[in-house]
SERO-4910 file (N, C-alpha, C, O; in steps of 0.05 Angstrom, whole numbers):
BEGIN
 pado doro    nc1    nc2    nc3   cac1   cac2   cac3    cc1    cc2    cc3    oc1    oc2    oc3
  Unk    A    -84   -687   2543    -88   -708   2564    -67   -729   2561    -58   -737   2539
  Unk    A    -57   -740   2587    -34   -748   2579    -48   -784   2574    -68   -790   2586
  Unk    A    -33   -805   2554    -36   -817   2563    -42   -845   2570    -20   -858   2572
  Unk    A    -67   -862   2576    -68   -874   2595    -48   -902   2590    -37   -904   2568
  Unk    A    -44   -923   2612    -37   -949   2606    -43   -968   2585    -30   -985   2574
  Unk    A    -71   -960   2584    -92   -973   2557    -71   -968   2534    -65   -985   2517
  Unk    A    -63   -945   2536    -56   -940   2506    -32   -944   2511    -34   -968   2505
  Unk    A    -12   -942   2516     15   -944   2521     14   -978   2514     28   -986   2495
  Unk    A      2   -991   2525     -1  -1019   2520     -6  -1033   2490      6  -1052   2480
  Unk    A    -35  -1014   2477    -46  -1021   2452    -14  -1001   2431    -10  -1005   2407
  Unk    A     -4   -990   2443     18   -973   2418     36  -1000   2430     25  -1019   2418
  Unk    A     53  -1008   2444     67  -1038   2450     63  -1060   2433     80  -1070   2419
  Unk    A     33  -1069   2436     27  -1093   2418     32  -1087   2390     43  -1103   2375
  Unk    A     20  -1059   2381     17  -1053   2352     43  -1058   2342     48  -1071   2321
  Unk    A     64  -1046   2362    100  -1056   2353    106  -1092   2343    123  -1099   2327
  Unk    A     90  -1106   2355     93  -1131   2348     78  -1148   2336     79  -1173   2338
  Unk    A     63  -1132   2320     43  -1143   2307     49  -1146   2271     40  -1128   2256
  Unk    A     62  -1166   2261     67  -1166   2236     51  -1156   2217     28  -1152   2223
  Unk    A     61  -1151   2192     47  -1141   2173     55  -1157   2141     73  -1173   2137
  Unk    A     36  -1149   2122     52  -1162   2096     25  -1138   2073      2  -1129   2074
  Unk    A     48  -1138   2055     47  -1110   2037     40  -1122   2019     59  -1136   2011
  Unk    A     11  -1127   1999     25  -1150   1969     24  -1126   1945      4  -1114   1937
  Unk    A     47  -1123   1936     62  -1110   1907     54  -1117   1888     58  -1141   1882
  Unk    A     43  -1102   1874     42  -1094   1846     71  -1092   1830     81  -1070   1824
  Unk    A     81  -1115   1824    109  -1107   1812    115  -1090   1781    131  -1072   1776
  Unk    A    103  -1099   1771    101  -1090   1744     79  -1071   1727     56  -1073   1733
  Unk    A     85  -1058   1712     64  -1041   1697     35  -1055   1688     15  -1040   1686
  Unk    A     33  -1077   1683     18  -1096   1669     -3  -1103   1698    -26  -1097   1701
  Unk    A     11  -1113   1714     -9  -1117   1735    -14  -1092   1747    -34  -1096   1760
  Unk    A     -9  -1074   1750    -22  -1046   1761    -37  -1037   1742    -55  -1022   1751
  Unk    A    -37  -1039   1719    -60  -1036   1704    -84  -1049   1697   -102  -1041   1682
  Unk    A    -81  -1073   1714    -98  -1092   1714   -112  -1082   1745   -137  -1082   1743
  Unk    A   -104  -1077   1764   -121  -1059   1776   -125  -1039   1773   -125  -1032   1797
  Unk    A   -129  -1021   1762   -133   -999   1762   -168  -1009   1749   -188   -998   1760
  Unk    A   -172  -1022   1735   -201  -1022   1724   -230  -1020   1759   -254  -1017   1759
  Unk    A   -213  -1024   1780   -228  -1022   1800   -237   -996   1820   -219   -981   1827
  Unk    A   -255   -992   1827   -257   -964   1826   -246   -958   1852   -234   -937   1856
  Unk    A   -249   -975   1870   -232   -975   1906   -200   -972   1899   -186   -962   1916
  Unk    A   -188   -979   1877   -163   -982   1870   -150   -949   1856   -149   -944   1832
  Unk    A   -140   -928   1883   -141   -906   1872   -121   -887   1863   -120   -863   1861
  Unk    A   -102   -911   1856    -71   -897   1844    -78   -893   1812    -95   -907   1799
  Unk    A    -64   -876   1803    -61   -864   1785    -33   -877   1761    -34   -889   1739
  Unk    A    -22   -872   1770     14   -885   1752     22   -900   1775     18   -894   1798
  Unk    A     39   -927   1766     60   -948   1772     78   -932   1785     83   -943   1806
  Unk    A     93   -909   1781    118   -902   1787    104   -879   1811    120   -870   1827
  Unk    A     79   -872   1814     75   -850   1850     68   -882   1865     73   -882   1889
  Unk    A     59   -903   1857     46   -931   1861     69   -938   1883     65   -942   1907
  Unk    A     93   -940   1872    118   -954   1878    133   -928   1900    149   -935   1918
  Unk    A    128   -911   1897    135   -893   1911    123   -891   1937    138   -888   1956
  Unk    A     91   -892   1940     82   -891   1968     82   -917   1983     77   -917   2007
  Unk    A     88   -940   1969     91   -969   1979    115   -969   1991    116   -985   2010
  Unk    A    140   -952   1987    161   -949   2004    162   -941   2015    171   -946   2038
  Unk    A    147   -911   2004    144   -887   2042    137   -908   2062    151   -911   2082
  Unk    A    108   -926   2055    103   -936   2079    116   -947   2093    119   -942   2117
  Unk    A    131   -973   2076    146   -991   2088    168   -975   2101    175   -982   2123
  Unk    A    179   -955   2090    195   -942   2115    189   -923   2142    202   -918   2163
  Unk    A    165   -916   2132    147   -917   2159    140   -939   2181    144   -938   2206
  Unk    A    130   -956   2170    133   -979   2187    154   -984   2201    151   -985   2226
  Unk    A    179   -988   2191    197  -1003   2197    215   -976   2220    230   -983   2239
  Unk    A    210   -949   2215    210   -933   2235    193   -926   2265    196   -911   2285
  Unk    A    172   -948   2256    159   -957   2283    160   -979   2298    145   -986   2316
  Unk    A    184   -990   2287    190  -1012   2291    179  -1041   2283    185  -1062   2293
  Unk    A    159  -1035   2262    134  -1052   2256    154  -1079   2239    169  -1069   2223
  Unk    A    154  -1098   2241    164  -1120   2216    139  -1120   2192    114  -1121   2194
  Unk    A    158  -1119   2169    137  -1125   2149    143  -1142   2128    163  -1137   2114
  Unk    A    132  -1159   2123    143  -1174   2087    126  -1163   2069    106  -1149   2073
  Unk    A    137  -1170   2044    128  -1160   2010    117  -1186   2003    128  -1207   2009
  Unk    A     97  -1186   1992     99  -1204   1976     79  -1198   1942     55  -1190   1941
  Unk    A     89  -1202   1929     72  -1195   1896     48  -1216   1892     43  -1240   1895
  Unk    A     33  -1188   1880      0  -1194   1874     -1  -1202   1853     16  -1194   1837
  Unk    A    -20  -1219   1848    -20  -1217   1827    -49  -1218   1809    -53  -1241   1804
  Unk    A    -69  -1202   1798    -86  -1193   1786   -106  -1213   1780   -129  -1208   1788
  Unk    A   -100  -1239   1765   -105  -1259   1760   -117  -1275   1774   -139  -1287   1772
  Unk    A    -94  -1274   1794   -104  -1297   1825   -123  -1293   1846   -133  -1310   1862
  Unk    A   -129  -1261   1845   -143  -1246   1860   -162  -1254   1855   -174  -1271   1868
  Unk    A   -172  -1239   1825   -205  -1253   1807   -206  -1271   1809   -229  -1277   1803
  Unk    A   -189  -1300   1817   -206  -1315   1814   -200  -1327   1843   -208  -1350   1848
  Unk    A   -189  -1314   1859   -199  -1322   1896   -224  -1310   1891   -243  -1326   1890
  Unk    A   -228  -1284   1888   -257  -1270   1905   -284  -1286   1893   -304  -1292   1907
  Unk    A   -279  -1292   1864   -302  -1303   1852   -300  -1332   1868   -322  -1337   1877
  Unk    A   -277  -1356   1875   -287  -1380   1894   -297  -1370   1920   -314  -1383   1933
  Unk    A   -287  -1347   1927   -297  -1347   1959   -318  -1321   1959   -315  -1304   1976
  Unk    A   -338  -1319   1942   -356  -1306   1934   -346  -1277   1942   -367  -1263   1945
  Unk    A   -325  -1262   1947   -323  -1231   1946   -329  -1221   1939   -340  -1234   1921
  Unk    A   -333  -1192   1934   -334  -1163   1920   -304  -1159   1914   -292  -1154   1935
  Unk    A   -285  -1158   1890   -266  -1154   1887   -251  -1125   1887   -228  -1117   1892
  Unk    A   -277  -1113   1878   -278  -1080   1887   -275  -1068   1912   -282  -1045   1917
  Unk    A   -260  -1087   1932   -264  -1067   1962   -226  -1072   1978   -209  -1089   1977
  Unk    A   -228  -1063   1982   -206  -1055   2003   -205  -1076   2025   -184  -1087   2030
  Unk    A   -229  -1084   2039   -225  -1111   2051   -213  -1140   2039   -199  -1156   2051
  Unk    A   -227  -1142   2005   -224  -1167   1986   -191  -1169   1982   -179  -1190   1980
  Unk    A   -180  -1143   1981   -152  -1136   1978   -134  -1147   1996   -114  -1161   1992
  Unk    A   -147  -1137   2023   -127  -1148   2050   -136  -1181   2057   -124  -1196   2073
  Unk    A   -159  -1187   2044   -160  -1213   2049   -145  -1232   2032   -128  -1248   2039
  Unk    A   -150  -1228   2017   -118  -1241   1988    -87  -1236   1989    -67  -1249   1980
  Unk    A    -90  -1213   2003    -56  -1207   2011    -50  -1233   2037    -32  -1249   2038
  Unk    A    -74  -1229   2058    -62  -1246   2083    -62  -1272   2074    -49  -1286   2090
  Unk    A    -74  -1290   2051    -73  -1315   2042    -50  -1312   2026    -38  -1333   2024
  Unk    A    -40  -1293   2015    -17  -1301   2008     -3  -1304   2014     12  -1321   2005
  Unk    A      4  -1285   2036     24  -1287   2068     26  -1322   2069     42  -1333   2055
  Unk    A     11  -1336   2084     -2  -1349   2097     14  -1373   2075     13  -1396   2083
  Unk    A     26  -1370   2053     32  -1396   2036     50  -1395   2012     58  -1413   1998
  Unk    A     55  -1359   2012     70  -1349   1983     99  -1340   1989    106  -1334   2011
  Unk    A    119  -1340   1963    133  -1334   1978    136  -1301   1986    125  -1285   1970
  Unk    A    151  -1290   2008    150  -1271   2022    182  -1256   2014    201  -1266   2002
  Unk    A    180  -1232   2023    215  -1219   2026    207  -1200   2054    189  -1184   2051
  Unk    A    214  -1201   2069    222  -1180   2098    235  -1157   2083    255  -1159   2068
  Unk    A    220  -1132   2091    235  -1107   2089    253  -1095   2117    242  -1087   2138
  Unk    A    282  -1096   2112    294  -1088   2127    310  -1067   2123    332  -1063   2134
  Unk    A    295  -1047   2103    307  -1008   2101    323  -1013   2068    335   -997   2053
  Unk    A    314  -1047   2065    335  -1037   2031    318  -1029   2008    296  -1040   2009
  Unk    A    322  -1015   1990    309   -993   1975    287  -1012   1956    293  -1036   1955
  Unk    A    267  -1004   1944    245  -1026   1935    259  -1033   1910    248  -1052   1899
  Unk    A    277  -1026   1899    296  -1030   1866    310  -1048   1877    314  -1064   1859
  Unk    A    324  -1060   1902    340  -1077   1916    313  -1101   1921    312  -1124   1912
  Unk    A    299  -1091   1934    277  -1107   1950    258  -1131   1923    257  -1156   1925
  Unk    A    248  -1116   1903    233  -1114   1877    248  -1147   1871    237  -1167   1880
  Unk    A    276  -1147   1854    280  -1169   1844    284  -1195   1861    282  -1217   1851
  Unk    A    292  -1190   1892    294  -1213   1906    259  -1225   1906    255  -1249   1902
  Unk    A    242  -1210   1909    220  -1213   1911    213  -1238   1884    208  -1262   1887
  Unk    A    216  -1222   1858    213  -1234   1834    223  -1262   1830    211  -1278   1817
  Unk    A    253  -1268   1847    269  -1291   1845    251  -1323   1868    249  -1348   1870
  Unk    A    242  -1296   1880    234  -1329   1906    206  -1338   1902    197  -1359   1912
  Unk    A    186  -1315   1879    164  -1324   1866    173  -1340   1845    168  -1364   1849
  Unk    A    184  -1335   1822    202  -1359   1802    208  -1383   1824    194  -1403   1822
  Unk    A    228  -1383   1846    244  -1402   1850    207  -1423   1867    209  -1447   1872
  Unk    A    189  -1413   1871    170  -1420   1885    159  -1442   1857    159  -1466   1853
  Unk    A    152  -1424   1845    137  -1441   1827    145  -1462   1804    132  -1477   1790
  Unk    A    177  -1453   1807    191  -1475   1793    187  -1499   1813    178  -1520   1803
  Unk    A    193  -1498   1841    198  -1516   1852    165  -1537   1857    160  -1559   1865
  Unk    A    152  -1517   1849    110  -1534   1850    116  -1546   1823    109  -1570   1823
  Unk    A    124  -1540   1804    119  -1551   1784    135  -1569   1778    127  -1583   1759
  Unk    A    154  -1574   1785    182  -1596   1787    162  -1622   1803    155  -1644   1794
  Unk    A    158  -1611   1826    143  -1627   1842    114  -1642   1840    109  -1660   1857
  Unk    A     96  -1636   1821     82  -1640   1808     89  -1665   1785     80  -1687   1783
  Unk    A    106  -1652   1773    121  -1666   1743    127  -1692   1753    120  -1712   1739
  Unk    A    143  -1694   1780    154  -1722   1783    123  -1734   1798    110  -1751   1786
  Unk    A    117  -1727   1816     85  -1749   1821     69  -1745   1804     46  -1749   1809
  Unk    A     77  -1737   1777     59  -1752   1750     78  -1761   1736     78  -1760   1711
  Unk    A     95  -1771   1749    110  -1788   1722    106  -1825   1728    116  -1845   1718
  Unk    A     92  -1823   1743     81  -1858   1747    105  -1884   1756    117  -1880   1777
  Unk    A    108  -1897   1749    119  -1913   1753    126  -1937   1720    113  -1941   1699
  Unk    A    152  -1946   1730    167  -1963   1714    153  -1985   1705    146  -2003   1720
  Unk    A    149  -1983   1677    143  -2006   1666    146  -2031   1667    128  -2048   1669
  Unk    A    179  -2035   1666    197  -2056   1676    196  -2070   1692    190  -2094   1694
  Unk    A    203  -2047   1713    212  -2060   1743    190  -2049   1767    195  -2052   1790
  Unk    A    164  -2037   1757    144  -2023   1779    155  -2006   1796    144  -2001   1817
  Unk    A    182  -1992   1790    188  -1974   1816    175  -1951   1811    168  -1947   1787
  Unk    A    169  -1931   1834    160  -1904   1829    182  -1888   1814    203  -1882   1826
  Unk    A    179  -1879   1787    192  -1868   1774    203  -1839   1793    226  -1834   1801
  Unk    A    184  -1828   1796    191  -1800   1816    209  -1799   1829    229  -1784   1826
  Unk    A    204  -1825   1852    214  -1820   1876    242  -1832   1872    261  -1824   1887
  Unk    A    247  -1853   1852    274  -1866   1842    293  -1834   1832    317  -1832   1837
  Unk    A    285  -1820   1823    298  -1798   1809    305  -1781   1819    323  -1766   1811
  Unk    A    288  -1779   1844    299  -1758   1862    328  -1772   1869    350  -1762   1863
  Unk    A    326  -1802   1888    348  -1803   1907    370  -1812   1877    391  -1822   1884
  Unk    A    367  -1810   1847    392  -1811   1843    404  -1776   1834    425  -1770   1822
  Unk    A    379  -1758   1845    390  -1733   1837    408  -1724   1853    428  -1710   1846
  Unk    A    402  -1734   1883    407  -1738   1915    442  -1744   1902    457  -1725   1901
  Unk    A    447  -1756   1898    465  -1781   1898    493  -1757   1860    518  -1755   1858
  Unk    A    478  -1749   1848    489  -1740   1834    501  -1715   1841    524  -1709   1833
  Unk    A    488  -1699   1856    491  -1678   1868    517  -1682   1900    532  -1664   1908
  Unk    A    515  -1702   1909    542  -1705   1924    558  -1721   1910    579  -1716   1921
  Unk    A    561  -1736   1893    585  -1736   1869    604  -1710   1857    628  -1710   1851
  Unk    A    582  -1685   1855    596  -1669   1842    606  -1643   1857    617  -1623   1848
  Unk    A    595  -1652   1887    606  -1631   1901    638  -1638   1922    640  -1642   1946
  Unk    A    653  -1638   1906    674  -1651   1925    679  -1631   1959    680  -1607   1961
  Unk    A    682  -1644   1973    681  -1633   1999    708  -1637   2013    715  -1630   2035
  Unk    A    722  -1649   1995    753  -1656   2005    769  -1628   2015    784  -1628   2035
  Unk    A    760  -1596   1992    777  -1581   1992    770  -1555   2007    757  -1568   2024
  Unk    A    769  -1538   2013    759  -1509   2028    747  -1495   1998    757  -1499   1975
  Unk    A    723  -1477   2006    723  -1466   1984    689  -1460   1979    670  -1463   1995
  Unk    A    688  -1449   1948    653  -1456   1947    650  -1464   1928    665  -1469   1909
  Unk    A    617  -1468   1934    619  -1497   1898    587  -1481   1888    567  -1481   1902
  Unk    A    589  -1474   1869    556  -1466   1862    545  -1482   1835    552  -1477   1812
  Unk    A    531  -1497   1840    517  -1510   1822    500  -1497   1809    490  -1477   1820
  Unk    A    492  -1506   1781    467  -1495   1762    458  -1514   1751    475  -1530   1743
  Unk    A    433  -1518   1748    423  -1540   1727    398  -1526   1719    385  -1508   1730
  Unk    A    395  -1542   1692    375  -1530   1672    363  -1554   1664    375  -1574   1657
  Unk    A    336  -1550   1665    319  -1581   1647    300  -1571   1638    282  -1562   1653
  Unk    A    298  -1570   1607    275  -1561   1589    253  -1577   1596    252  -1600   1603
  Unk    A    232  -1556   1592    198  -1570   1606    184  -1560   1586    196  -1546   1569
  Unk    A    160  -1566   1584    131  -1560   1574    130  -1524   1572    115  -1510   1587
  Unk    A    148  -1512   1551    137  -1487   1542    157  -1466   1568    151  -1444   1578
  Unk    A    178  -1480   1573    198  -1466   1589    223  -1484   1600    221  -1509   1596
  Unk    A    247  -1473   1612    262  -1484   1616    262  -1481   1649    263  -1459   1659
  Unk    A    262  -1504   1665    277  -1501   1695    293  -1502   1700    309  -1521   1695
  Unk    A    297  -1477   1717    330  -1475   1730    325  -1471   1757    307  -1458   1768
  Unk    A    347  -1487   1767    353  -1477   1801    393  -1478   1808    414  -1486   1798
  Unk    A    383  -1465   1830    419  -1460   1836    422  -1467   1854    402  -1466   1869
  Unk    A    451  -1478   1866    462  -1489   1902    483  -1477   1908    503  -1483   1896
  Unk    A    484  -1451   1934    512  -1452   1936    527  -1461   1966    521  -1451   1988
  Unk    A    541  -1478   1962    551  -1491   1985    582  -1481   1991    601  -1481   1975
  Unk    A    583  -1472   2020    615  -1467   2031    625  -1492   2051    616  -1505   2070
  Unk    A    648  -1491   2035    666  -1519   2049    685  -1513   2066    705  -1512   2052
  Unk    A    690  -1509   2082    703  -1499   2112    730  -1520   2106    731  -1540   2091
  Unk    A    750  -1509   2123    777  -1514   2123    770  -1550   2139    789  -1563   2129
  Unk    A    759  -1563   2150    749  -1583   2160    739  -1604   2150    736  -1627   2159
  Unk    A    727  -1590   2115    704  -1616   2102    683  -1603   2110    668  -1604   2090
  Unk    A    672  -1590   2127    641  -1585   2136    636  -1565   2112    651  -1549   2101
  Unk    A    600  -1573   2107    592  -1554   2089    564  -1540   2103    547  -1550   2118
  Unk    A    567  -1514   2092    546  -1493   2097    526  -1491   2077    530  -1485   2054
  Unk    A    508  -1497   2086    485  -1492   2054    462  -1494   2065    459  -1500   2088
  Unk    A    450  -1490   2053    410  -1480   2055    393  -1507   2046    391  -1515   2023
  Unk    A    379  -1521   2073    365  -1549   2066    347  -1536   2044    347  -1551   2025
  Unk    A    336  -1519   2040    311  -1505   2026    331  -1512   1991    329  -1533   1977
  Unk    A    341  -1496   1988    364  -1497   1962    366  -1522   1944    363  -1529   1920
  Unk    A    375  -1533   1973    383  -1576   1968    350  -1583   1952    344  -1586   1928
  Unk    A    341  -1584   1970    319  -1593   1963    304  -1588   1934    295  -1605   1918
  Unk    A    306  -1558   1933    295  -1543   1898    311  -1554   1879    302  -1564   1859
  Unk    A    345  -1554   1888    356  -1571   1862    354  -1597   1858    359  -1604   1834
  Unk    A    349  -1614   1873    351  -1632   1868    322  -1645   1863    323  -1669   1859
  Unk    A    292  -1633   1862    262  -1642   1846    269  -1626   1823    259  -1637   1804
  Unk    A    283  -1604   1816    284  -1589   1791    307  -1622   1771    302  -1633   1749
  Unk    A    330  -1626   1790    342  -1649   1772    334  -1672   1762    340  -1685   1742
  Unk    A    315  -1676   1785    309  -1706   1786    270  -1708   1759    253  -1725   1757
  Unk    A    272  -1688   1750    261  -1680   1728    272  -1684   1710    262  -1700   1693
  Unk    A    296  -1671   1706    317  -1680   1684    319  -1715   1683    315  -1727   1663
  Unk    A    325  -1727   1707    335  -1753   1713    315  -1771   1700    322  -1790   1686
  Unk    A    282  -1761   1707    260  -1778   1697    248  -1773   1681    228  -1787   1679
  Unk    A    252  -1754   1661    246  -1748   1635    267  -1754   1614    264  -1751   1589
  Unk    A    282  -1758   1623    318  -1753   1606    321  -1738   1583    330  -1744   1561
  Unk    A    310  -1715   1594    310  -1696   1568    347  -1685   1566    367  -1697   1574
  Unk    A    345  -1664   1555    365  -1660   1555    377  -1633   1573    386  -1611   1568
  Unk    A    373  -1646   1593    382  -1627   1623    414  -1619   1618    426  -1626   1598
  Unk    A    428  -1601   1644    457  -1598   1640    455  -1585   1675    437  -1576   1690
  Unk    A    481  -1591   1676    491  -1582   1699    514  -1573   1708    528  -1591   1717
  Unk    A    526  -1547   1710    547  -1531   1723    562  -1528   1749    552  -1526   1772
  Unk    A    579  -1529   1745    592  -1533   1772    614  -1510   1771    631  -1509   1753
  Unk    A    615  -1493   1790    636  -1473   1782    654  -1477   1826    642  -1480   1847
  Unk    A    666  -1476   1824    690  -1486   1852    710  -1459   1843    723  -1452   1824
  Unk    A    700  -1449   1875    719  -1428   1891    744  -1429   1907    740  -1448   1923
  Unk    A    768  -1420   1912    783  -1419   1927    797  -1405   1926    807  -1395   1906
  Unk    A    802  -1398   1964    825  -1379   1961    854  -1376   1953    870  -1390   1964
  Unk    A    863  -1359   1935    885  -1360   1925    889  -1383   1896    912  -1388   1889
  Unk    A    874  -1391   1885    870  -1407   1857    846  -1393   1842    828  -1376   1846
  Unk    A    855  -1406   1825    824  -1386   1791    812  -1409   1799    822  -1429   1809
  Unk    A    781  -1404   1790    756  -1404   1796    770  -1432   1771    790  -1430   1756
  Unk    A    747  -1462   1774    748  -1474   1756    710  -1488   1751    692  -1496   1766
  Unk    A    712  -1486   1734    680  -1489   1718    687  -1513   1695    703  -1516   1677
  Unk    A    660  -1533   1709    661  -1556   1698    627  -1565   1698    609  -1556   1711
  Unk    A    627  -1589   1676    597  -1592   1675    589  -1610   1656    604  -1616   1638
  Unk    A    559  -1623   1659    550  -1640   1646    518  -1642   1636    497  -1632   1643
  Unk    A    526  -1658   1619    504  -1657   1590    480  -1689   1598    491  -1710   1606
  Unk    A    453  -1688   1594    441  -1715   1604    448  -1721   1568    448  -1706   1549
  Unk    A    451  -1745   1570    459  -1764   1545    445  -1793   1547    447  -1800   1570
  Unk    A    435  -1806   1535    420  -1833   1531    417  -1839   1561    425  -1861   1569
  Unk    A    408  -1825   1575    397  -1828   1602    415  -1823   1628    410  -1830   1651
  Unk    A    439  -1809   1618    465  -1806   1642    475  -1781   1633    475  -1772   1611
  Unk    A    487  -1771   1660    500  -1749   1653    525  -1754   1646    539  -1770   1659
  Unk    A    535  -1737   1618    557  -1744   1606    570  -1717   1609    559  -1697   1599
  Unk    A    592  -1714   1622    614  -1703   1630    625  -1687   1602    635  -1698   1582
  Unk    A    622  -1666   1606    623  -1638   1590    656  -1642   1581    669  -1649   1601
  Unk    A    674  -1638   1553    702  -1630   1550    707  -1604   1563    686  -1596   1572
  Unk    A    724  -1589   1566    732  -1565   1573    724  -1542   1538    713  -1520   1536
  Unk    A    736  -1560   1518    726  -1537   1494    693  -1530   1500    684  -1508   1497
  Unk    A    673  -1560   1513    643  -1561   1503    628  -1537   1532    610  -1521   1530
  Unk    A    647  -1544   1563    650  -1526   1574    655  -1486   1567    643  -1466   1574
  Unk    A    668  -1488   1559    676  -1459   1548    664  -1454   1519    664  -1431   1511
  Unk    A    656  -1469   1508    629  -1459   1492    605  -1453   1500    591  -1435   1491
  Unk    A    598  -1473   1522    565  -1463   1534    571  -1434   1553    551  -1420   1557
  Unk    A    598  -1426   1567    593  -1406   1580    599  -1378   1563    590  -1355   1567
  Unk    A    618  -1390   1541    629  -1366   1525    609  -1356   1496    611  -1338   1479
  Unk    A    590  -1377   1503    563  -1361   1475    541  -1344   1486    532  -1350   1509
  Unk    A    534  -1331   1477    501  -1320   1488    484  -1334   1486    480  -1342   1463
  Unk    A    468  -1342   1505    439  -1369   1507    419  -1352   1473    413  -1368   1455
  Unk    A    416  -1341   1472    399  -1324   1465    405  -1305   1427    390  -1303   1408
  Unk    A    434  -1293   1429    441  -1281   1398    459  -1306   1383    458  -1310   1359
  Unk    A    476  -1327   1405    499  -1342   1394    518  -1326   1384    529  -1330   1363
  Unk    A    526  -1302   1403    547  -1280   1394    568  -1293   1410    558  -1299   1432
  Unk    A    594  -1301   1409    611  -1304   1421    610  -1275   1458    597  -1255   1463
  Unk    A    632  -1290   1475    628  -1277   1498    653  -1274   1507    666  -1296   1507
  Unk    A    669  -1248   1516    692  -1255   1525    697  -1273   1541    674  -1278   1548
  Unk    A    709  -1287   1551    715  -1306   1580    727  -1290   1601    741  -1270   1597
  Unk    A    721  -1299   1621    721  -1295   1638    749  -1290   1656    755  -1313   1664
  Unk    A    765  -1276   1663    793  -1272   1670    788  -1293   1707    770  -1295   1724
  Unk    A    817  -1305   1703    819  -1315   1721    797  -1354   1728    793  -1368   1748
  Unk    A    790  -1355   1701    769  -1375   1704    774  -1393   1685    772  -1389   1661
  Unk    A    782  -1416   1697    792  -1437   1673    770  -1459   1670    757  -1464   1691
  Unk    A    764  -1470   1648    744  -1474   1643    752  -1510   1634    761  -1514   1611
  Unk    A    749  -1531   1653    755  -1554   1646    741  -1580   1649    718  -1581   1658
  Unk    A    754  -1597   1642    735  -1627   1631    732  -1631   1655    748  -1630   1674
  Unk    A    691  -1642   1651    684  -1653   1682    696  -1680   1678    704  -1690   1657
  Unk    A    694  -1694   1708    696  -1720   1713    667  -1740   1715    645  -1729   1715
  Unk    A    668  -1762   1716    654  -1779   1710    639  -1770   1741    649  -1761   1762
  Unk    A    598  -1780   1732    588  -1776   1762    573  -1799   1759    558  -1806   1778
  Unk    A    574  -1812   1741    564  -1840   1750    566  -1854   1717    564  -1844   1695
  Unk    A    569  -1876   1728    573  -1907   1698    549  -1899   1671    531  -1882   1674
  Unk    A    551  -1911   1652    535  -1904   1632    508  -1912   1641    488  -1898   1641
  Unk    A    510  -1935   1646    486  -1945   1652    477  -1937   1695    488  -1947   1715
  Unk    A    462  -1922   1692    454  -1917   1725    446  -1944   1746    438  -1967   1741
  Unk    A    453  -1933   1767    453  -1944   1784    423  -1960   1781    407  -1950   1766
  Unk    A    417  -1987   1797    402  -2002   1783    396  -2018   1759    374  -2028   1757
  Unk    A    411  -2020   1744    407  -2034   1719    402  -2018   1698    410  -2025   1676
  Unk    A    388  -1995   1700    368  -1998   1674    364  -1965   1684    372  -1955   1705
  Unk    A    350  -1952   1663    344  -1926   1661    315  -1926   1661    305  -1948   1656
  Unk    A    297  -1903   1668    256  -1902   1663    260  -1883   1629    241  -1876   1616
***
């Protein structure tokens, strides 16, 4: 029977009707479902296998879909606040669409789940670094001294440190790193900005933003944060420069103290070859000993 409009219509909408997949990334959390009896895979590796067939099924129907990772933990303890059965196939799709709805996501667009897998992994890290940066500074109170909001002072001089060290004078790219030890881990976030033959720069407000509550952590704790700066251009070697927080300021890295932090392993302290074509030199000053305002929190 051939047919009707009804359906030609309901197969139309179904084309535009989003979807979101939530992943089991790792062995540890697929084994953490598996204790459920609606949950009816067997091994991680046929697990990972039919999660792609689909997604390339989908995406051969033209369907849009995002990924986003489950996670075992968070499940048990949504279904138990919102009184579920955690055992069912509905509890499942209801926790996936809340996570849609607020987590971060990756769009599958045909690249292989070994490609797909770690972007996924990076924008859940870069998510929850950036809650917990954000957190850190609206509990850090306010100045003894002078009553200012400690937080909010730290951001705009992270603001303020972060276009110090991006010079925009030249064409090229500038990728920043900074690191600030926290409570039982270290935060890191990254910026990469392109500087057009003009001065104009290209970059991601989202990015700006992550590095600079991840710095301004550093700024209001004055732990002992650091920050990288590595500058691209065409036809010149790559030059990598950077700085150390010191009695409450960032103090501008030598080129030997430079090419020590890139040329050791974080981790054995085994020496590292260097890097060809990459000269490795003394940052410049990004602000007076004493910070802007008088006085340090």
């Amino acid at each position: 029977m051939a047919p009707t409009r009804h359906d030609t219509m309901r197969r139309a909408l179904r084309r535009e009707v989003a979807g979101t997949i939530g992943l089991l990334a790792d062995e540890e959390d697929f084994a953490a479902m598996r204790r459920y009896r609606t949950f009816t895979f067997d091994d991680h590796e046929t697990y990972l296998q039919q999660v792609e067939a689909l997604l390339r099924t989908l995406a051969a129907q033209g369907r849009h879909t995002a990924v986003v990772l489950f996670d075992p933990e968070e499940y048990e303890e949504y279904c138990a606040e919102a009184g579920l059965n955690p055992d069912t196939p509905d509890s499942r799709t209801r926790f996936t669409a809340e996570l849609a709805s607020g987590g971060p996501t990756v769009p599958y667009e045909g690249q292989p789940l070994t490609d797909l897998l770690p972007d996924l992994v990076d924008e859940a890290v870069r998510k929850a670094t950036w809650e917990y940066a954000t957190m850190a500074l609206a509990r850090s109170g306010t100045c003894a001294t002078c009553g200012e909001d400690i937080g909010r002072a730290a951001f705009a001089r992270a603001s303020q440190l972060i276009t110090r060290a991006v010079d925009t004078s030249a064409p090229g790219t500038r990728h920043l790193v900074c690191s600030v030890p926290a409570e039982n881990q270290t935060l890191l976030a990254a910026l990469h900005i392109e500087i057009d033959a003009d001065g104009g720069a290209r970059l991601d407000d989202t990015e700006v933003l992550e590095f600079a509550t991840v710095l301004a952590v550093g700024v209001a704790t004055r732990r002992a944060a650091g920050m990288v700066l590595r500058t691209s251009a065409e036809g010149a070697r790559d030059r990598v420069q950077g700085w150390r927080m010191h009695e409450g300021s960032f103090r501008p890295l030598t080129a030997a103290e430079v090419f020590d932090a890139y040329c050791t392993d974080a981790i054995t302290g085994e020496l590292i070859s260097p890097e060809s074509g990459v000269d490795y030199c003394a940052a410049f000053a990004l602000e007076d000993e004493t910070p802007e305002g008088g006085h340090t929190h």
